[in-house]
C-alpha positions in Angstrom: -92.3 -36.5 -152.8 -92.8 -40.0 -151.1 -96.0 -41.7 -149.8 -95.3 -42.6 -145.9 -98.6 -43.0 -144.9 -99.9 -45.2 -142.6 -103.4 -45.7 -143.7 -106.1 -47.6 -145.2 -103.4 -50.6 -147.9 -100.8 -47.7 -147.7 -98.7 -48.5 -144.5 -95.6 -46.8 -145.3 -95.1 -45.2 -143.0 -90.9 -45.2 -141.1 -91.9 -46.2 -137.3 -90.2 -47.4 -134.4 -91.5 -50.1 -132.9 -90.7 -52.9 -129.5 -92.8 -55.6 -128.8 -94.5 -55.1 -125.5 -96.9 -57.5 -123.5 -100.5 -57.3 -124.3 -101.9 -55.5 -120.9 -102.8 -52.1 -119.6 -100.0 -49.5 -120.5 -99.3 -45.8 -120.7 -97.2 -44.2 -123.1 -95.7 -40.3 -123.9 -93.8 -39.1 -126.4 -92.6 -35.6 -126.8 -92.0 -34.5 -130.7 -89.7 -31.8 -131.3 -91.2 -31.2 -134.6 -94.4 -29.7 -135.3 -96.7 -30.3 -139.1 -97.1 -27.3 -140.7 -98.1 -28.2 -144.2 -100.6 -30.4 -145.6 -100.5 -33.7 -144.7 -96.9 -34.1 -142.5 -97.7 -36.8 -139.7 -96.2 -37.7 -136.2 -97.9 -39.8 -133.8 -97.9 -43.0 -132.0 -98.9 -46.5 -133.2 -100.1 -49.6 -131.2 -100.0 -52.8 -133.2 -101.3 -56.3 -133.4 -100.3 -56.6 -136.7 -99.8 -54.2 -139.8 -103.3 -54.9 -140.4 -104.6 -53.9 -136.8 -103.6 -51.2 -134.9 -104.5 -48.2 -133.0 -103.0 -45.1 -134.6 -102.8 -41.3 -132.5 -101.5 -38.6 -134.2 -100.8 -34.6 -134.8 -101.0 -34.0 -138.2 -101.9 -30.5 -140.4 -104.5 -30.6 -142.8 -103.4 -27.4 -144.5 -104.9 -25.4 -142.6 -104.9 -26.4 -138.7 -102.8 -29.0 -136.6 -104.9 -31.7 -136.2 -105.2 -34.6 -133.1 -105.9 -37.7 -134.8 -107.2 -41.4 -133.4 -108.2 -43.7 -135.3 -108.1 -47.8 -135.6 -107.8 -50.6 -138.0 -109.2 -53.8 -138.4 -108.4 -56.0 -141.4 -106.9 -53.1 -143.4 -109.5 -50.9 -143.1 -109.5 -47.7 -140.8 -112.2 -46.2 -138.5 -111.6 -42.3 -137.3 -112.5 -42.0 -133.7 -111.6 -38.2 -133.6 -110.0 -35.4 -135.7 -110.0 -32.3 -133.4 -108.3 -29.3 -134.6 -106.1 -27.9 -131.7 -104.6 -24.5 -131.7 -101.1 -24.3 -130.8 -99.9 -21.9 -128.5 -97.5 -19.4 -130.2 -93.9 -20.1 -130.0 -94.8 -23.6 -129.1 -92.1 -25.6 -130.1 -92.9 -29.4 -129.3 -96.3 -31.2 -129.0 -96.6 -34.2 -126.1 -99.2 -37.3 -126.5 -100.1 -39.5 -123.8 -101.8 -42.7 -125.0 -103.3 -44.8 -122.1 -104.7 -47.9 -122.9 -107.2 -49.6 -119.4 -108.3 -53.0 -121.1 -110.5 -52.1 -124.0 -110.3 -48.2 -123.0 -108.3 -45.9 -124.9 -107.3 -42.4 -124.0 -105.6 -39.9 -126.1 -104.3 -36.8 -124.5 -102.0 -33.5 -125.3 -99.7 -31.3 -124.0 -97.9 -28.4 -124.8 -95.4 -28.3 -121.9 -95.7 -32.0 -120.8 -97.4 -31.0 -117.4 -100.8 -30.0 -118.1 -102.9 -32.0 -120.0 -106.0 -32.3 -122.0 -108.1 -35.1 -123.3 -108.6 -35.4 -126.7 -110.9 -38.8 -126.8 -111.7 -41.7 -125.1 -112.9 -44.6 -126.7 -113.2 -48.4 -126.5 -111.7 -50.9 -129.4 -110.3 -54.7 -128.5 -107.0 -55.1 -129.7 -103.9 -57.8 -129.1 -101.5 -55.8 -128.4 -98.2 -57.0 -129.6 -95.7 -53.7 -130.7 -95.9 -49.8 -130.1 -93.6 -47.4 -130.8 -93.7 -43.8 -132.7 -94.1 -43.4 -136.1 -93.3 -40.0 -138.9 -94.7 -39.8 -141.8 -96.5 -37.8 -144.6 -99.6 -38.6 -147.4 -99.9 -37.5 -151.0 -103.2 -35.4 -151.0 -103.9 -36.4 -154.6 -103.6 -40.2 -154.6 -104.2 -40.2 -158.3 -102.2 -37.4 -159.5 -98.3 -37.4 -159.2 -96.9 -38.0 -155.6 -97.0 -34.4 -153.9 -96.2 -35.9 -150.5 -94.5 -32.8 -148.5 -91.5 -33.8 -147.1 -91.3 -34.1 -143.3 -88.8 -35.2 -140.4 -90.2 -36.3 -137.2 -87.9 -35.3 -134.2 -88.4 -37.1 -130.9 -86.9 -35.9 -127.9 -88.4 -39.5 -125.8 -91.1 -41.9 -125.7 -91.2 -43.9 -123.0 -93.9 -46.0 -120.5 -95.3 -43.8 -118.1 -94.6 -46.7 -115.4 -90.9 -46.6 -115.7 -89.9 -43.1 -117.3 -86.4 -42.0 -117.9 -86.1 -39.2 -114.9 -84.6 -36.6 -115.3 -85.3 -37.2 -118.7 -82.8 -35.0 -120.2 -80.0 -36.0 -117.6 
């Protein structure tokens, strides 16, 4: 019944991170794991510092699995899309791609990691300094006792699309 939410003063959220040069980059992760209750997170993060980052996500909102983007500047967080996806029965993982070209931004998804869709584009300046994956969960009464669900993360890989880990199982 833990906060990890990485959000808006609250960035509690357990991630992985390596520092990585600030250019044009494309990353994919594929979570073994998928949110089914309210508020269970998994997603990707981008950093220039704790403060600024771009954050992509899956996360449920109760209801649907939701594809997430948002960013943060000083602290304080601006969604860029929340698009509820339906997820093909007997799905069992959920891919992102996150593509970053300069100031561009691209957010895609996959089911089977070979077709994918778009979820947004959109164009934010950041330094990049760290990304890596991230798991975490949100209390959805901040000022109540903490009901944060519990949640694990599984990730099979994450990995730069420019020098993947083929055959990635191997």
């Amino acid at each position: 019944n833990s906060d990890h939410n990485l959000f808006e003063e609250n960035n509690f959220a357990p991630r992985i991170l390596q520092d990585v040069p600030n250019q044009d980059f494309a990353t994919e992760v594929k979570f073994d794991s998928l949110p089914t209750t309210r508020y269970q997170t998994q997603g990707i993060i981008i950093e220039q510092d704790v403060d600024n980052f771009v954050r992509m996500e899956y996360y449920h909102n109760g209801t649907d699995t939701i594809m997430y983007a948002a960013t943060s500047v000083a602290g304080k967080v601006t969604a860029h899309a929340s698009t509820a996806i339906t997820v093909p029965v007997g799905t069992t993982s959920l891919y992102m791609r996150v593509t970053r070209t300069g100031n561009s931004w691209l957010q895609e998804r996959s089911y089977d990691g070979i077709s994918w869709e778009t979820n947004i584009t959109f164009d934010h300046a950041l330094t990049v300094n760290r990304v890596g994956v991230y798991g975490g969960n949100a209390d959805p009464k901040p000022d109540a006792e903490d009901t944060s669900p519990a949640y694990t993360a599984i990730i099979d890989y994450f990995f730069n699309t420019a020098s993947p880990i083929e055959p990635e199982d191997g």
